[in-house]
MARLOTI-956226 format. One record per residue (C-alpha): z, x, y. Coordinates in Angstrom, 1 decimal. Example, Ala and Ser with C-alpha at 12.3 -4.5 7.8 and 13.67 -1.06 7.14 Angstrom:
2
+--------+--------+--------+
!      w !      u !      v !
+--------+--------+--------+
!    7.8 !   12.3 !   -4.5 !
!    7.1 !   13.7 !   -1.1 !
+--------+--------+--------+
END
This chain:
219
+--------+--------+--------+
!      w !      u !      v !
+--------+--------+--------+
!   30.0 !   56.8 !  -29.0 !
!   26.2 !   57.1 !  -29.8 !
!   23.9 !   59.3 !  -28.0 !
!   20.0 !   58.6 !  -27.9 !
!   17.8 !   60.9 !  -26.4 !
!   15.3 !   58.6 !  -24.3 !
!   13.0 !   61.7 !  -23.0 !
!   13.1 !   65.2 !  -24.3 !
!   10.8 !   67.7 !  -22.9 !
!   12.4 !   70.7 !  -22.3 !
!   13.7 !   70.0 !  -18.5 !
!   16.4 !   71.7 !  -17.1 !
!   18.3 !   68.5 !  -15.8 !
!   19.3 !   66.0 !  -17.8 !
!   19.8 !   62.3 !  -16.8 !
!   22.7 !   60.8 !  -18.5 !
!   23.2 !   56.6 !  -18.8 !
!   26.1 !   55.6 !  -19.9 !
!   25.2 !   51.2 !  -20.9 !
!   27.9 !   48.3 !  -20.7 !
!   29.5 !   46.6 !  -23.5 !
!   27.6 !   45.2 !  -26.9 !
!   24.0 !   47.6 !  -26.0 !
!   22.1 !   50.0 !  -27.6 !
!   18.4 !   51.7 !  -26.4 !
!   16.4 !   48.3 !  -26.7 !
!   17.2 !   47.0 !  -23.4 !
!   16.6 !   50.0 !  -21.4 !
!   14.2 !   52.6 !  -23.2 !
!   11.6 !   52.3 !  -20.5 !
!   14.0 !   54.2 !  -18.5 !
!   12.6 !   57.4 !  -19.8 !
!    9.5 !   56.4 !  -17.7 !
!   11.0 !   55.9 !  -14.5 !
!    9.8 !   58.2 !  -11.6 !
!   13.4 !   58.5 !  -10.7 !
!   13.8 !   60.8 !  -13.8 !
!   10.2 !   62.6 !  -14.4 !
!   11.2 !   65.7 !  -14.4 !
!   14.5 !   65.0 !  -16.8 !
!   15.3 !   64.8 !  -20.0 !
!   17.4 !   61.4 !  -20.5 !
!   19.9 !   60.8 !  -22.8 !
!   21.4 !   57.1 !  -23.3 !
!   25.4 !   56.7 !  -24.3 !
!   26.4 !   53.3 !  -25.8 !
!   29.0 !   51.8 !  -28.1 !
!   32.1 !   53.0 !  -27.1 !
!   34.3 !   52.3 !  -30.5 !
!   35.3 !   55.9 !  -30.3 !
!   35.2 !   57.8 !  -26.9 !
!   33.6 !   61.1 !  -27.9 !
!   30.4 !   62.1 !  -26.5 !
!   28.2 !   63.9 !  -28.7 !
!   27.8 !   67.3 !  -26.7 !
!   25.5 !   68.8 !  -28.5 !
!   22.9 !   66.3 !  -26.8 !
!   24.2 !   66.6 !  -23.4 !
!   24.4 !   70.4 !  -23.5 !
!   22.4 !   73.5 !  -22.5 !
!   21.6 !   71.9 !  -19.1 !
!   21.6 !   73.2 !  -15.7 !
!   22.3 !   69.9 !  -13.9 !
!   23.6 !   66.5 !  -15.3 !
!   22.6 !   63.5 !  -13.3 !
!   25.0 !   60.8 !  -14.2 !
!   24.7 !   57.0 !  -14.3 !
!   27.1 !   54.2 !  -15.8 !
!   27.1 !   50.0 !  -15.3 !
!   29.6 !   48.0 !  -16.5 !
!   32.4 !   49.5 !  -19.1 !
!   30.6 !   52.7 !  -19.4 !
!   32.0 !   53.2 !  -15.9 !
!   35.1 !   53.7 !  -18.0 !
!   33.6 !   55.6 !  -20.8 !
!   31.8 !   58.0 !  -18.7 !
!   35.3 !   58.1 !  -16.9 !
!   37.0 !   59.5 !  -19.9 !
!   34.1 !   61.6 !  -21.3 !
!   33.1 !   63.3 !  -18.4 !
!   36.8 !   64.5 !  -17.9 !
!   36.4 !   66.7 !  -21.2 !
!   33.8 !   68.7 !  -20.8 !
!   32.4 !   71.0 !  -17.7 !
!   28.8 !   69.8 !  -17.4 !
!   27.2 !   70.7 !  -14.3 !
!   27.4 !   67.0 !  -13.0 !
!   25.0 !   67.1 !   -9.5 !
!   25.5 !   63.3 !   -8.8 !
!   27.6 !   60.7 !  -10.3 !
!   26.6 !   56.8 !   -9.6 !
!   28.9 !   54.2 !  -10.8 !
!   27.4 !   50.5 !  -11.1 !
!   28.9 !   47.3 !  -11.5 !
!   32.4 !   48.9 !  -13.3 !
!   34.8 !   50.3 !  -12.4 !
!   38.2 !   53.3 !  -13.8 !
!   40.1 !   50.2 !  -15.2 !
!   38.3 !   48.2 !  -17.9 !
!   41.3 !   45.9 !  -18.2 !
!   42.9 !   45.5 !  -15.3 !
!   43.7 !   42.1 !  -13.1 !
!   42.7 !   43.9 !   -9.4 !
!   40.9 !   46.2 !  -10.4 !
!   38.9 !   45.1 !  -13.3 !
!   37.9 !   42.6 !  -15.4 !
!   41.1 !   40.2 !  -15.2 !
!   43.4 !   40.7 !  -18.7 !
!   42.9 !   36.6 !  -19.3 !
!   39.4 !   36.7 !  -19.1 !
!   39.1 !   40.0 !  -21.2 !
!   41.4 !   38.3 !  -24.2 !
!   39.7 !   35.0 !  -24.1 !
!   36.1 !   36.4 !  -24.7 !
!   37.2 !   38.7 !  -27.2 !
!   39.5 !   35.8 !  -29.7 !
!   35.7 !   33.7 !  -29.0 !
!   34.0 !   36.4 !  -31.1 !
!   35.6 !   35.2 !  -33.9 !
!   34.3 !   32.4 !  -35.6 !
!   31.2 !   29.5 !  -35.8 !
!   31.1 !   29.9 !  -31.9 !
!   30.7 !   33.4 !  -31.4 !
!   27.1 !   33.0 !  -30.6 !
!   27.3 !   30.3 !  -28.4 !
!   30.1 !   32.5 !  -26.8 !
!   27.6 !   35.5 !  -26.7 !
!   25.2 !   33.8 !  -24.8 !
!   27.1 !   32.4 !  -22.5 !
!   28.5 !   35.8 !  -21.3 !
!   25.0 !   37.0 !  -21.6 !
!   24.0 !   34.6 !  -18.9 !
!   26.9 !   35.0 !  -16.3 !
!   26.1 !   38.8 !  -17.0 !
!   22.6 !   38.7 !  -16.0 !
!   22.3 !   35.3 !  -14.0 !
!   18.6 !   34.9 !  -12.7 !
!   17.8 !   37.9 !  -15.1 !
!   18.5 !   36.4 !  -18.2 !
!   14.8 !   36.3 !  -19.2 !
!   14.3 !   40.0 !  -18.6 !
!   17.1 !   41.3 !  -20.5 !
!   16.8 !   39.1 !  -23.5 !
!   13.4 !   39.7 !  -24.2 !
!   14.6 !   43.2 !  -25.5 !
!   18.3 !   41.9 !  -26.6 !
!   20.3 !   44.5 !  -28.6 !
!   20.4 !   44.5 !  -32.3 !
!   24.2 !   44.6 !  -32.8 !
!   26.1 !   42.4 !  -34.9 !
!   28.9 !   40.4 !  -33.5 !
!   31.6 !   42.5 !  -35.6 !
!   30.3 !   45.4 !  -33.7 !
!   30.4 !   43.5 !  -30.4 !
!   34.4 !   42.7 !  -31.0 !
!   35.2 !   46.0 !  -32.6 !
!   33.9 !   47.8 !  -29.7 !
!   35.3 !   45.1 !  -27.0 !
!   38.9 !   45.9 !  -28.7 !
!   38.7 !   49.4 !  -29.2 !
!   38.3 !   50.0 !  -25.2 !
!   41.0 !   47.7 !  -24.5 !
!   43.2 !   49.8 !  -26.5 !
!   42.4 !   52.9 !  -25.4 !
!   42.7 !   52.0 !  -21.8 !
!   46.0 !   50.7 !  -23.0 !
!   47.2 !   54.1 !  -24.3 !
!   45.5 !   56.9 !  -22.4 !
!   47.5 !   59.4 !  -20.8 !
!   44.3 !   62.2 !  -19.7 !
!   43.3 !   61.7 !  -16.5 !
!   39.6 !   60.3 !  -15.5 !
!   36.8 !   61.5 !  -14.4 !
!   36.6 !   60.9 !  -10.4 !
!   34.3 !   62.5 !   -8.8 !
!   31.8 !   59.7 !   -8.2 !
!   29.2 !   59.9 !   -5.8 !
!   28.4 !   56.5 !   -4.8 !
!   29.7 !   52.9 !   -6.5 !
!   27.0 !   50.0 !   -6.4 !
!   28.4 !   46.6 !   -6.3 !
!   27.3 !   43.2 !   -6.7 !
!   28.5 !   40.1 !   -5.2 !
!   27.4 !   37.3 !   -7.7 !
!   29.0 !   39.7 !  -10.7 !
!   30.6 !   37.3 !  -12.5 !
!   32.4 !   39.8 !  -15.2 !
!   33.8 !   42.3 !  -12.9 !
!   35.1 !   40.3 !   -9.6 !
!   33.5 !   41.4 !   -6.5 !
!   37.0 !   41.6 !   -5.1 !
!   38.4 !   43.6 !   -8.0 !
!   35.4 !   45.9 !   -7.4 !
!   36.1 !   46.8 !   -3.6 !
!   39.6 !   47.3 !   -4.3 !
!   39.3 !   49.8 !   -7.5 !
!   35.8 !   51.7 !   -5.1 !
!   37.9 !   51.4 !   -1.8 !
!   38.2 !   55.6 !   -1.4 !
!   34.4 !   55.9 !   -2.8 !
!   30.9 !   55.7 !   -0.6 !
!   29.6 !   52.4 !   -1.8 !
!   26.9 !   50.0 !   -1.4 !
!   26.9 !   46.0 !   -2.4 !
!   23.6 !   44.2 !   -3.2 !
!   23.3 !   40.6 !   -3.4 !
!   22.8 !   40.3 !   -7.4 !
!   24.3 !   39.3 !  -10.7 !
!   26.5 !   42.4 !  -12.7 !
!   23.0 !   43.0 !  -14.8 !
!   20.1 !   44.1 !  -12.7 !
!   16.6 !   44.9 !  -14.5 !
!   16.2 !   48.1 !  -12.9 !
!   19.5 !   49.5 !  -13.7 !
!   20.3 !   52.5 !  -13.7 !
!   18.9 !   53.5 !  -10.2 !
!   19.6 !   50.6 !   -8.4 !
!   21.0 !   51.8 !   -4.9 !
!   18.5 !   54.7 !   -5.1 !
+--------+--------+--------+
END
């Protein structure tokens, strides 16, 4: 997992995002400007290959605000369960416990289809396509500061999550303050959503699973 430090000025709470699958800081470093996080430090978490968090960025704090979209729901899930940062408020968006999981997911079909399409003269063409059911009427806004990863990267990290979902045996993360859901998500069904986020306070907004304004939608 790679840790980059969006805003560092000496704050005593630090705002933690834990990004979806295939980012890195290009698509969201005007987070560090939000008025939603002025007086924080914030520290971004992407590329889940390996699940360790680098503590030594996410340390010394005397409140952690948490925030994770998509399959850093997951990573944040099994992160967050080894250490004891003093978490104040933890908002889950758009993912849920279960990365790979056909009711409470993204369904095992569509996860194993998208990731044998990064193989080969398609992947691109694959790429995009999930880039537009992931951000629907926000394509334009996401791609004009689309992540530099290469499509090995992309697959490596797309298998490595499904594997350690597959074998993991610690138990997650739970204590989640409030889920945001949305309806037109076309990677994690809205139905698969409400089931995994039944026992948790939860909003649902009428939007695609990529909102430009992530991570403090719902706030």
């Amino acid at each position: 997992m790679k840790c980059t430090m969006l805003a560092q000025q000496g704050a005593s709470t630090l705002a933690v995002f834990f990004t979806g699958w295939g980012m890195d800081a290009r698509p969201f470093a005007r987070i560090g400007q939000s008025a939603h996080v002025r007086h924080c430090d914030v520290a971004l978490c992407y590329d889940y290959t390996d699940m360790q968090l680098p503590l030594p960025a996410c340390s010394g704090y005397a409140a952690v605000q948490v925030w994770a979209w998509s399959l850093g729901v997951y990573a944040a899930s099994v992160v967050l369960a080894a250490t004891n940062l003093p978490i104040t408020r933890a908002v889950a968006i758009n993912g849920t416990l279960f990365p790979v999981d056909d009711t409470r997911g993204i369904p095992t079909a569509t996860y194993d289809a998208t990731l044998r399409a990064l193989t080969g003269e398609a992947a691109a063409s694959v790429l995009e396509r999930f880039t537009r059911r992931m951000c629907g009427r926000y394509y334009a806004d996401f791609t004009a500061h689309m992540p530099a990863r290469s499509l090995t990267s992309l697959r490596d990290e797309l298998a490595a999550v499904k594997a350690h979902a597959a074998t993991r045996q610690s138990r997650p993360y739970t204590a989640w303050n409030l889920a945001v859901l949305s309806r037109k998500d076309r990677i994690f069904p809205i139905a698969n959503l409400r089931r995994a986020w039944a026992d948790t306070p939860r909003i649902e907004l009428d939007e695609p699973h990529y909102l430009p304004d992530l991570p403090f939608v719902g706030e």
